[in-house]
N, C-alpha and C positions, 0 to 999 in steps of 0.2 A: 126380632124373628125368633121364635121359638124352636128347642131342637125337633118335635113333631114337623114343622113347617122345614125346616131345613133338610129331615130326610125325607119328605115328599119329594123335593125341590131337587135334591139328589138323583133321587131314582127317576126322576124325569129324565134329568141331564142324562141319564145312565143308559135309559132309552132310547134316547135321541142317537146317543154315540151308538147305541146296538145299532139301528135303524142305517146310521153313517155308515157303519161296517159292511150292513149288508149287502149295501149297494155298490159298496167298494171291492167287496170278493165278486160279485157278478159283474162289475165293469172289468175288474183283471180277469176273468175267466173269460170274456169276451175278447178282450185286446190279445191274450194270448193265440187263441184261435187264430185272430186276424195276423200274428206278428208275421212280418215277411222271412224265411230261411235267409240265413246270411251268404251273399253269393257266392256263387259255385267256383267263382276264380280265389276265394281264400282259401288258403291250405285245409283239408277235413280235419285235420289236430284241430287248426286255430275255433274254424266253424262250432267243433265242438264243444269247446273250452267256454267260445262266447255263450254258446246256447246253456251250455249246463251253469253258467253263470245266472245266465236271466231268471232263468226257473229257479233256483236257490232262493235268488232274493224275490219275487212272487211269492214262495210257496212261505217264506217263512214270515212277508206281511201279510198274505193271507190269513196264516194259522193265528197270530196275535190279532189281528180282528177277528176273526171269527173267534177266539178265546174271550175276548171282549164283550161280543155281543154278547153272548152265552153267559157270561157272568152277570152282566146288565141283569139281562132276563128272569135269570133265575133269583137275581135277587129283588125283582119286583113281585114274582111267585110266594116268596118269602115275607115280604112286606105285608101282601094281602093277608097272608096266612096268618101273621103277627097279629093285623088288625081283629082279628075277629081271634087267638088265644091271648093275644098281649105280649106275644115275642118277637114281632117282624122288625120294629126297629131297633132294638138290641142287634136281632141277626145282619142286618144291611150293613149296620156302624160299622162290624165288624167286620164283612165284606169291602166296605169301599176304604176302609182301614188299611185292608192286606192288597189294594189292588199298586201295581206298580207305575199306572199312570196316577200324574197328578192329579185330584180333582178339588175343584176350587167355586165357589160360589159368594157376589158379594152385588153391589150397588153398578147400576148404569154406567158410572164414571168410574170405577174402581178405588172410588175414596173410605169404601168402609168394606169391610172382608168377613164374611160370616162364617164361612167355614173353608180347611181348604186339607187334606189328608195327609198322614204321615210322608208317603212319596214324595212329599216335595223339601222336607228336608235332604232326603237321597238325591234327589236329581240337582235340586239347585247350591244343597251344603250352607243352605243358612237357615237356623229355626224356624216355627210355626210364628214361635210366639213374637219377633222382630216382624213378621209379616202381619199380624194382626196389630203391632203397636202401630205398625206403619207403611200399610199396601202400596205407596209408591215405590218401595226397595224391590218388587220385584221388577220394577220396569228398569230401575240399577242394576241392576245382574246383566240386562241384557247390552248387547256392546253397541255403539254409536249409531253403527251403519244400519242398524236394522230397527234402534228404537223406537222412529217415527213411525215405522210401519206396523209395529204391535199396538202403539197409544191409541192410534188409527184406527184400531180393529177393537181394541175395548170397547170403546167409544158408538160401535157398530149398533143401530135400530132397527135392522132391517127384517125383514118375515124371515128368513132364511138364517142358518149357521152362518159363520163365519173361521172359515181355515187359512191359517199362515206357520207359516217357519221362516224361525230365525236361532239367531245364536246367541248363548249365554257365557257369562267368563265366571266361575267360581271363586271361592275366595283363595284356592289354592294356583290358580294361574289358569285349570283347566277348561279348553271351550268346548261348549259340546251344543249338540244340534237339539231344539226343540220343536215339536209339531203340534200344535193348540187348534185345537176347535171352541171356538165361542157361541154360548149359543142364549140370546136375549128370552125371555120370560117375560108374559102380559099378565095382568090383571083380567077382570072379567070384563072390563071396557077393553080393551086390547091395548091400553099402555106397558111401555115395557119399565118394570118398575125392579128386575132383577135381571142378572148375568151372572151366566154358568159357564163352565168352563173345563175340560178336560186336555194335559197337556203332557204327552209322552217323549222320552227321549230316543231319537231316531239316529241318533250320532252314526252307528254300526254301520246301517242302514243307507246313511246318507255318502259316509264313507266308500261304502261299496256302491253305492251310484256315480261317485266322482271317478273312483278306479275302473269301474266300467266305462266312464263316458270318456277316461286317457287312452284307453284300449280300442275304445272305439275309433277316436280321434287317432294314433298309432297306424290303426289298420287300414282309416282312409287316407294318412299324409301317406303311409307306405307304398297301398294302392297308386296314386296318383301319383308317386316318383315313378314308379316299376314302368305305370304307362307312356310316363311323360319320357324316362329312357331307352322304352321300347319306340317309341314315334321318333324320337329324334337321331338314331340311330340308323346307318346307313344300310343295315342288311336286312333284309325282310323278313318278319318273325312271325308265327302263328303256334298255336296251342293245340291242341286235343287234349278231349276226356279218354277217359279206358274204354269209352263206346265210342271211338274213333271221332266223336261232335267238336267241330269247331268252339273252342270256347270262348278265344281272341285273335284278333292280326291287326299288326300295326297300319300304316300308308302306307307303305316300301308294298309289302306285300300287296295290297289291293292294286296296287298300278303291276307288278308283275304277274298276279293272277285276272289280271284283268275284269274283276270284279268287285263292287263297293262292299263292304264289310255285315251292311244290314242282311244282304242277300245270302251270306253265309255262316253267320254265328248260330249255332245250335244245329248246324247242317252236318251230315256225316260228309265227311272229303268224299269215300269211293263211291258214294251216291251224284256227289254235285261234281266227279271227275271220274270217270268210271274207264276212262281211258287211260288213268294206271295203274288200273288193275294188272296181275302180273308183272309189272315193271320192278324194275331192282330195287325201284323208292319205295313200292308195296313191302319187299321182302325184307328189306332193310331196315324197316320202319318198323311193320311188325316183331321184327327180331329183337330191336333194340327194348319194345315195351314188355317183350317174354321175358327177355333176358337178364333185363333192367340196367342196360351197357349203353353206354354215348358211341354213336355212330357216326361217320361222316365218309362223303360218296358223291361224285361229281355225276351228274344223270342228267343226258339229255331228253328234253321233252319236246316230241318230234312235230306236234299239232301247231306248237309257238313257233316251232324252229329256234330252240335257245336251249344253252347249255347254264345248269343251274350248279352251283359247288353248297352241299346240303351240310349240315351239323346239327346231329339229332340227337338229344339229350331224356334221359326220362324222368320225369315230376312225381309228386308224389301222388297223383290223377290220373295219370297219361302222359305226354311227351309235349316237349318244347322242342319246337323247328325252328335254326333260323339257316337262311338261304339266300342267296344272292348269285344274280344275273353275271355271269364270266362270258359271253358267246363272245365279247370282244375279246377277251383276253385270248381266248380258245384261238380264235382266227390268229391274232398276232401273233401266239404259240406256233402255226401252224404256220403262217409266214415268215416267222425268225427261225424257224427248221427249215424251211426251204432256203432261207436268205443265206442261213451259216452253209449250206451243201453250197449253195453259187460261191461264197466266199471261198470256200476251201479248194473250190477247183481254180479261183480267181489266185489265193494265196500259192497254189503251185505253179504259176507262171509267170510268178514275178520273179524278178533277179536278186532278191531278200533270201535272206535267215524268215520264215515266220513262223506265231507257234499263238496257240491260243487259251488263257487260264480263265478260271472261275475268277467269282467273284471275291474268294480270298489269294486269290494269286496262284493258286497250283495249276500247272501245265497238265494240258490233259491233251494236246493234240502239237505237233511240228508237221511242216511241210518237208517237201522231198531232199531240198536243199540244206538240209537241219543239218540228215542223218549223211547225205554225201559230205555235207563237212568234217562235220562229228566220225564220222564212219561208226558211231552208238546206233545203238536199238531204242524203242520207244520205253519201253521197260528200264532203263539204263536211265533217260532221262525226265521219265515221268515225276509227275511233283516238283519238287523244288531240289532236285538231285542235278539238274543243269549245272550248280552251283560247282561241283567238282571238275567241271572246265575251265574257273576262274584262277590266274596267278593266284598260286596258296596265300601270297604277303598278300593278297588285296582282297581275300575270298571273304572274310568275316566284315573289313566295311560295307564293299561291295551289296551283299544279298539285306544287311544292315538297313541302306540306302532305298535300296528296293521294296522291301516290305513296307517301309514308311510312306512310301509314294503308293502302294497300292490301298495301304490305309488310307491314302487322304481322300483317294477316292474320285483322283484330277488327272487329266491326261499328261506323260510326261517322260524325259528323255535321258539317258544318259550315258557314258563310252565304259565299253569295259571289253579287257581284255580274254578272249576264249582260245581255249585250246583246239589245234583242227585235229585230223586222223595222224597226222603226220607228227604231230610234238611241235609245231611252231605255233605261238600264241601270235594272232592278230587279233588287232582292233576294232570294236565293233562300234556303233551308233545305234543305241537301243531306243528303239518310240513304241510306248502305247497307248491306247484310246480306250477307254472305258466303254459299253454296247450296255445303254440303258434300256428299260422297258418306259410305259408311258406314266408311272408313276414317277419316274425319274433316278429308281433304284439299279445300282450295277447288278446285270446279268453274268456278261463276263468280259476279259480281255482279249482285244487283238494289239499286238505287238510284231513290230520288224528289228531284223538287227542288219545293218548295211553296213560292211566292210569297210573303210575308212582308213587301214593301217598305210596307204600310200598317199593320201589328204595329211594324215598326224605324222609321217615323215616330212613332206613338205612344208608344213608348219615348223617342226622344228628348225629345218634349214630355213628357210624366209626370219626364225624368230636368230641363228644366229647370222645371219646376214643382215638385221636389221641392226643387232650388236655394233658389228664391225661397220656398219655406218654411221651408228652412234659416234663409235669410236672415232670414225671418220672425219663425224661431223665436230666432234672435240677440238679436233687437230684443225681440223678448217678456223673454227672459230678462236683457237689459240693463236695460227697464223695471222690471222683477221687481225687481231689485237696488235700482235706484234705489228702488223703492215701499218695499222693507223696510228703505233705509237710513231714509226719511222717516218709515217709522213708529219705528223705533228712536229715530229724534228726537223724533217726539212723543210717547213713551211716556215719554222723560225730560222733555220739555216738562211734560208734565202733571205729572210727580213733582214736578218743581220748583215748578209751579204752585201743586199744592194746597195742599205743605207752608209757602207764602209767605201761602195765602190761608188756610189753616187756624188761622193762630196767632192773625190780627188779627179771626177770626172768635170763636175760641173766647174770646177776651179782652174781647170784649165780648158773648156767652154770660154770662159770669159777672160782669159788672157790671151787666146788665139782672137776674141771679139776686138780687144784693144789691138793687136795686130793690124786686123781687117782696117781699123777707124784710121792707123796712122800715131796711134797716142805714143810708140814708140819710136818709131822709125817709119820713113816711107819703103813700101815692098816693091820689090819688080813684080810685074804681072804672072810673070813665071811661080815668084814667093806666093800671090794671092792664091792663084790657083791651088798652090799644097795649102794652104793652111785651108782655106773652102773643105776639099777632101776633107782632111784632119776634121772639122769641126764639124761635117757630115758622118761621120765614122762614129765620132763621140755623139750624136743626136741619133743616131740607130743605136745605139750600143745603151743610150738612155733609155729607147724605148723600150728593148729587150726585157731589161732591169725593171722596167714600170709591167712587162708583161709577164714578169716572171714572179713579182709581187703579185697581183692580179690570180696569178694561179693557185698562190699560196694562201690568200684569205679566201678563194675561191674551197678550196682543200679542207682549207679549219672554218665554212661557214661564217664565214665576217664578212664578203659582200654587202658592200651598204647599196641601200635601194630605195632613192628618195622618192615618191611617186608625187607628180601634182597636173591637172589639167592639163595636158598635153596636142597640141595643134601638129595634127600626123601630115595634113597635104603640105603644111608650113615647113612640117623639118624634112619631110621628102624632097621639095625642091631646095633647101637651105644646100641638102648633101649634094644633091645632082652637082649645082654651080659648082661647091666646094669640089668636085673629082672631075669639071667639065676640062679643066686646062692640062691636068695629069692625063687624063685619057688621046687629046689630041696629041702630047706630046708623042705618045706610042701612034698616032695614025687612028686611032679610034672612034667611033661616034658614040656620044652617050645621051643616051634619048630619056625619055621617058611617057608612062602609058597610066594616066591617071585618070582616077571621074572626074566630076566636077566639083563633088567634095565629100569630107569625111568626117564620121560624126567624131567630137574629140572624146580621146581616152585619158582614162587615168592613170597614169606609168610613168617612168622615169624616161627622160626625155635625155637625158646625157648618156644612159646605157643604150638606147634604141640607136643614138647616133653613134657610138663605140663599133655596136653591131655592126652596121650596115656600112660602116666606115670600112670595118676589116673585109666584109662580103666584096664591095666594090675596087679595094686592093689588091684580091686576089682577082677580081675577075679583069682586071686592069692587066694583072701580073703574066696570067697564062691564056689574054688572048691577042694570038698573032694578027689576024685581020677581022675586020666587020665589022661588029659592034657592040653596045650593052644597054640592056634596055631595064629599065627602074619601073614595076607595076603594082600597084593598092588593089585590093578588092576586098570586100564586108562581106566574108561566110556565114552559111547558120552550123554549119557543124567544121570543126577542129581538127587536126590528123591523131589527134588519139595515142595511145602505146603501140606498139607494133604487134600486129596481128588481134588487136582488139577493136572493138566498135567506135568509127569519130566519136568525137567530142563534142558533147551540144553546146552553140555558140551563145550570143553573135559574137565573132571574132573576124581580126583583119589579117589580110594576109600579103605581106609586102615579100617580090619575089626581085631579083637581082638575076637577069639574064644573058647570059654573053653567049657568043659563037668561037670557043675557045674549042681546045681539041680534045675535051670531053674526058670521062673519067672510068675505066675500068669497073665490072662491076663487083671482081675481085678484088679491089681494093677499096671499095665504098666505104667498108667497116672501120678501116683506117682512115678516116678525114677529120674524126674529133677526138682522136686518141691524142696527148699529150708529146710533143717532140717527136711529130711521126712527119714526115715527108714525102709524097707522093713521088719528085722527080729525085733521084738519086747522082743528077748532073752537080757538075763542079759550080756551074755557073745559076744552080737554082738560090735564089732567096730567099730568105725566111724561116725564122727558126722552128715552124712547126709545132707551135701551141697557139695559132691565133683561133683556128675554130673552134678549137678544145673550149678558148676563153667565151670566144661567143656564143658558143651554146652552153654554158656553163653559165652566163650571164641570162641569157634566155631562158632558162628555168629560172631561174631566180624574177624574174619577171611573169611568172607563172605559163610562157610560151615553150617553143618550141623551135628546132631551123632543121627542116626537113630536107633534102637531096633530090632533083629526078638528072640523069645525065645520061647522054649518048654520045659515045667514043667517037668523033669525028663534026661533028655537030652540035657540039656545046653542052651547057649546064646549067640549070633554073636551081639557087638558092633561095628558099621561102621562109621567110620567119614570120610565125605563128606568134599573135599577141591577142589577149581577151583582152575585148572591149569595156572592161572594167568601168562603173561609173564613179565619183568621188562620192566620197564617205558622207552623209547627213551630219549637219552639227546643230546641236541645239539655240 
């Protein structure tokens, strides 16, 4: 291709790019027209910052295309001109020489590169002459991501340009933005048998379209928070222009105004509510937008019947309102004034100290009762000056104490001493209750103080009388000791006793017995008789010894108590027989009143006859005529502890009944006390621990020997034994 054919070729391309331009100043001159104003809820700074942006960057790609076309043109003028003196393409060379876009002309596939202008050492920073040894290195300049998309566009045979941008890395690191129009060449068949190509740097360009589109993006994430925490906010908010026009309102607001939002944006307020005109929201509102001062004004709007608390702010347009519905608060305002008048006439006819603080603790009110104490003024005790009634040693914990309970913010009590009119400090019982609103915030305190100093008297007395019982009970429990060490001594006393007086007894038992037999001598009748006596004297005087032991392991818990299968109607009649011939000898009849039978227990069958042995001894012993009657019965409930509820059974209850002459009810208490005797005669028997033993045996059996008697008419002994069953064995 010859240089002739190359600056034809040129100036076409140079054409084509004027033609490009031209159409691209009248699409932006168009688009400008149409561009929408940026909304009116952006601040006018920001609006105009944006708008003086846009135009900048239009007017100055404008000017550089149209600079372009213009060169084009004039240098195709110049061309003609040349052909017909012989200087056009001298003047164009030197034209597309100086221009600062690339321009480039070479093969279909960009394998071979015919011409391409000094600009593109400037813009790309690598020679002409690397580009012409080797036209692939421009598509090495350009970086990964975008190279497929320019090969792509070389490659192009279409009737039309072809326009892209992408990005280049130079050899010194820097990238910068490229804008290339390609534009195919035909033959006189309409083969495209060349490619042209003019390619500018837009870096500046492109940069200030990213920084624009951050600022844009900026202005809508801002947008969209500002909205998203004006919606989700609990007070109701709306905007005006400085022509009073609705510009925004959140939810909140449309449900209190009672209208949807479409209905009102771009609305003037005193048009679409003209029923506040005049109103103190009118004059307050306009005040604040003259004056340019944040306002705020509780205003009822009498149409709603609702009391609104406003905060009115000025923008840099007009004013931001935000506003919320109080008419509940207002009414509970206006019920907790009336509640505190009932209370305070309530608080003066109690029989309290009361007095009433804020919510940081200062007293701002006392009842009548305060000041008749005090004989103070309200002035004298207002605030926290109460405190110069308290014991001086106690005044600094004391109000200490105080302030910290009223910090916590919890209802709560405590005693402190007050001075009255008189100079004598009594004791108080301080309570107070915190009086919330419905958010659940303390309003204020009501508090009582109740006199208490003859309660904190009798407390100290009760606390030292409980001392001296203490003390009391020291001394009980020292005795205690000492009493159980001394029966533990005489429980051995006695063991050692008997066993001393047992041997020298039984010893001569049995030489009075060889008497009796004759192994000596034969006796007169007169002789048998004393020694009978004798040997009767010493067989009581053993029994004593065996009951006096009895009582001593009874004392130290040694009672042995062998239990086994026990046939109760079998040993009931065993005993009757055994006491039948003793009872007749006194003249007596001994009966007995039995079922038919009894289920067997589990017990000791030698103490049950111990028992009832000694029961039918005495009842032998102290009845002059009639009789004794021996009775069984199977209870379901037990005699219990005295004055407590029976005993759930089943238990049996064997009773010993005689018609003797009955027993005092003053002396009941005494029948199982130890060495106690009921007849105080010379000629009464018995040493006076036989009940002691038997009922002392009868616990230990897990029973009981209960009493019922009438003085003249005899006496029913019961002894109480659970029906116990024997043990399971494996």
């Amino acid at each position: 291709m010859n240089g002739r054919e190359t600056t034809v070729t040129a100036v076409a391309v140079a054409l084509a790019a004027s033609t490009s331009a031209m159409i691209a100043i009248r699409r932006r001159q168009r688009n400008r027209a149409r561009r929408p104003e940026p909304p009116r809820h952006q601040p006018r700074a920001d609006r105009q910052m944006i708008a003086r942006l846009l135009d900048t960057w239009a007017d100055a790609e404008e000017k550089h295309l149209r600079s372009l076309g213009e060169l084009a043109t004039a240098a195709f003028k110049r061309l003609l001109l040349g052909e017909e003196t012989g200087e056009g393409e001298v003047r164009f060379r030197q034209i597309v020489d100086n221009l600062q876009e690339v321009v480039w002309l070479g093969s279909p596939d960009f394998s071979e590169l015919y011409y391409v202008n000094p600009a593109y050492e400037r813009v790309w920073g690598r020679s002409r002459k690397s580009l012409f040894q080797r036209p692939a290195s421009l598509l090495d300049a350009i970086i990964p991501e975008d190279r497929s998309r320019v090969s792509t566009a070389l490659g192009y045979t279409g009737r039309h340009q072809r326009e892209i941008e992408y990005r280049i890395v130079r050899p010194d690191g820097e990238v910068r933005w490229i804008r290339s129009r390609i534009y195919p060449i035909r033959d006189r068949s309409g083969v495209v048998y060349r490619a042209a190509g003019i390619a500018e740097e837009i870096t500046e360009r492109k940069e200030a379209a990213l920084r624009l589109e951050r600022l844009l993006w900026r202005e809508r994430e801002t947008r969209q928070e500002v909205v998203t925490l004006l919606e989700s906010i609990s007070e109701a908010f709306f905007a005006v222009d400085s022509e009073w026009r609705i510009t925004y309102l959140n939810h909140e607001a449309e449900r209190i105004l009672r209208r949807p939002r479409h209905t009102l944006l771009n609305k003037n307020i005193w048009a679409e509510y003209p029923l506040l005109r005049g109103t103190v929201l009118e004059r307050e509102s306009r005040r604040a937008m003259a004056e340019r001062i944040p306002v705020e004004q509780e205003f009822y709007y009498e149409p709603e019947g609702v009391w609104l608390d406003l905060h009115i702010y000025p923008s840099v347009n007009g004013l931001s309102i935000f506003f919320r519905d109080v008419t509940e608060r207002k009414a509970a305002e206006d019920e907790l004034r009336q509640s505190e008048r009932n209370l305070r006439a309530l608080a003066d006819s109690i029989p309290h100290l009361t007095w009433m603080a804020d919510a940081s603790g200062r007293v701002y009110w006392y009842n009548q009762r305060w000041y008749d104490f005090t004989g103070n003024t309200f002035e004298e005790l207002e605030g926290w000056r109460w405190q110069e009634l308290i014991l001086p040693d106690q005044k600094e914990e004391v109000v200490a104490r105080v302030r910290a309970r009223f910090e916590a913010g919890e209802p709560w009590e405590d005693t402190v001493p007050l001075r009255g009119k008189t100079g004598e400090y009594r004791w108080f019982l301080t309570r107070a209750v915190p009086v919330r609103d419905s958010a659940g915030r303390v309003l204020r305190w009501l508090g009582t103080n109740t006199d208490i100093t003859e309660r904190i008297e009798a407390e100290a007395e009760r606390t030292r009388l409980l001392e001296r019982e203490r003390i009391a009970r020291a001394e009980a429990d020292r005795r205690r000791a000492e009493l159980e060490h001394v029966t533990r001594s005489r429980a051995r006393l006695i063991r050692g006793f008997s066993h001393d007086v047992k041997n020298p007894l039984g010893a001569a038992d049995g030489f009075l017995q060889l008497m009796e037999e004759g192994a000596i001598d034969e006796l007169t009748p007169k002789q048998e008789e004393s020694v009978a006596k004798v040997r009767n004297a010493i067989r009581t005087a053993l029994e004593l010894i065996d009951d006096l032991l009895t009582v001593a392991r009874a004392q130290a818990g040694e009672i042995e108590i062998e239990r086994e299968p026990t046939d109760l109607m079998g040993l009931l009649r065993n005993v009757a027989e055994s006491y039948q011939a003793r009872a007749a000898a006194e003249g007596l009849e001994l009966a007995t009143n039995l079922p038919e039978s009894l289920p067997t227990s589990y017990t000791d069958p030698a103490r049950v006859r111990q028992i009832l042995g000694n029961l039918l001894s005495n009842a032998v012993k102290f009845t002059e005529h009639g009789g004794i009657t021996i009775t069984a019965r199977v209870r379901e409930h037990g005699p219990g502890a005295e004055g407590a509820q029976p005993a759930t059974g089943p238990w049996i209850a064997i009773s010993v009944i005689d018609t003797g002459r009955g027993i005092p009810p003053e002396k009941r208490h005494l029948l199982f006390q130890e060495f106690c005797r009921l007849s105080q005669s010379e000629d009464a028997e018995g040493s006076g621990i036989g009940l002691s033993i038997s009922q002392k045996l009868a616990h230990a059996l897990g029973g009981k020997i209960t009493v019922e008697s009438e003085v003249g008419k005899g006496s029913t002994f019961t002894l109480w034994l659970p029906l116990d069953e024997a043990p399971q064995t494996a």
